[in-house]
N, C-alpha and C positions, 0 to 999 in steps of 0.2 A: 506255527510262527510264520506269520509275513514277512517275508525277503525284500529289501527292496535296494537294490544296485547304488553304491553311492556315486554322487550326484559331478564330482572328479572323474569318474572315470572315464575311459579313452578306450576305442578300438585301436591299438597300437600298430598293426600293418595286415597286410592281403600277400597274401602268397599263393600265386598263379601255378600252374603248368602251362606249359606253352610248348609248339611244337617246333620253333627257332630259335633258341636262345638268343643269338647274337643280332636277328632281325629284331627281338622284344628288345633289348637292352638298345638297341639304337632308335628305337620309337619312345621307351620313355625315359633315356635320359636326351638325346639331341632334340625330340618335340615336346615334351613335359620338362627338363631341367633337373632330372632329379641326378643322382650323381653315385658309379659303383663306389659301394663300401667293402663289398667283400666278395668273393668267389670262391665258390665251394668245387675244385675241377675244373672239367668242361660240362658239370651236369645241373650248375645250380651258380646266381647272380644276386645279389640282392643291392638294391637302390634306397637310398634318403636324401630326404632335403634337412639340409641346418646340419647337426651333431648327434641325431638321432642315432640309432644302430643300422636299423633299416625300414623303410614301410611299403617297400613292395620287393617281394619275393618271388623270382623267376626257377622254374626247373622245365626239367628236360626225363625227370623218370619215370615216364608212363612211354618213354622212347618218343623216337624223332620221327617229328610227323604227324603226330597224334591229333585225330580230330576233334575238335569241337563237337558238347552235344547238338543234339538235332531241336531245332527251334520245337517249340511246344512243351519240351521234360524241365522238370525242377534245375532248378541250380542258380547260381548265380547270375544274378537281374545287371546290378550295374553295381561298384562301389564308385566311391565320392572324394574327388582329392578335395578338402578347403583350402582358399586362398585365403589370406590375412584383411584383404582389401580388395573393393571392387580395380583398381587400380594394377591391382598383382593378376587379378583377373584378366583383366583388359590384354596387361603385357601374355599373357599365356595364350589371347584368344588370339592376337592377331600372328605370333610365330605362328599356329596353327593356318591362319587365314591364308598367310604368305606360303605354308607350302600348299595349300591347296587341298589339306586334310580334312575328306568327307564328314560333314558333321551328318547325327544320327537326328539334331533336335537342339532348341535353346529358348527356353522358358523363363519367366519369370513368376518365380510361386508366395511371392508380396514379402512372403520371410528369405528366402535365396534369389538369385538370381545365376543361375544354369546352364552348361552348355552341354552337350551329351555328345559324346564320340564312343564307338571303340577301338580296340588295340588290335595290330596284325591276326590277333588268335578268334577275333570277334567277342573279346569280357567289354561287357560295357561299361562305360567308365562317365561320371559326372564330375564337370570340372565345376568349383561353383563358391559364390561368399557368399557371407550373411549379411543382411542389413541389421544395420543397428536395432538392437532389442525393444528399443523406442519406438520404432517404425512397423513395428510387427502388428499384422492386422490382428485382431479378437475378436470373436464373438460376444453375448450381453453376457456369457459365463466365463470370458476371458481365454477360455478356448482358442489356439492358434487358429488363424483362417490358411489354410493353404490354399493356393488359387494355382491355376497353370495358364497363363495369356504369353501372347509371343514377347520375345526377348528382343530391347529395340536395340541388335549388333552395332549399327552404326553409333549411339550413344553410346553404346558400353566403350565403344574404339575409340570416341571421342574425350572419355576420361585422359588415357594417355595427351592428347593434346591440352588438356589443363593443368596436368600438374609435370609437365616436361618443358 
């Protein structure tokens, strides 16, 4: 029998180890926005935007300190917050601009448009929306086209000045 994932569903959250707690919790809720729901001790955090339960999950039990794998091993590439609007975007890219948060990267892939940072512990992380499904490039077999061309920041920053 062929499986096939239905078409609703959600990766519902990411749950980090981190070797700071309370440095992660202050990177992604005072620079991302996202906001504590709950605390497990001193050993474990968990963050959401809106009324969710949580969608990112902080610990601390592999101990304090813990390093990050070494570039080149498997694991975790980067997850993806989505914003609702290029708009929501914009406000999220310029808190970042203002503190001066090292971006990794910011693309425009013709269906997202992308910003690449990561977090105190080095997980990469992609902030990013969709363009409207109308806009999405295809192939002659309707195949998405993903493209990666540079992201024009100052445009994206200039949203905020249009609808504020």
């Amino acid at each position: 029998m062929e499986y096939s994932i239905h078409p609703s569903t959600q990766i519902g959250h990411v749950h980090l180890t981190v070797a700071d707690l309370e440095r992660s919790v202050k990177f992604y809720s005072d620079l991302l926005g996202f906001r504590v729901t709950a605390r497990f001790g001193d050993s474990a955090v968990f963050l959401s935007s809106g009324d969710y339960h949580h969608h990112i999950g902080l610990n601390t039990w592999a101990g304090p300190d813990v390093t990050p794998p070494p570039e080149g091993h498997s694991g975790l590439y980067h997850f993806a917050i989505l914003y609702p609007n290029r708009h929501e975007l914009a406000k999220a890219f310029k808190i970042l601009w203002e503190a001066k948060y090292p971006l990794e990267g910011a693309s425009d892939h013709g269906i997202t448009e992308s910003i690449y940072i990561k977090d105190p512990d080095g997980n990469g992380i992609e902030i990013y929306c969709d363009r409207p499904n109308e806009f999405w490039p295809t192939d002659e077999n309707d195949n998405f086209l993903l493209v990666t061309s540079p992201l024009d920041l100052p445009g994206l920053l200039s949203e905020l000045d249009l609808q504020e």
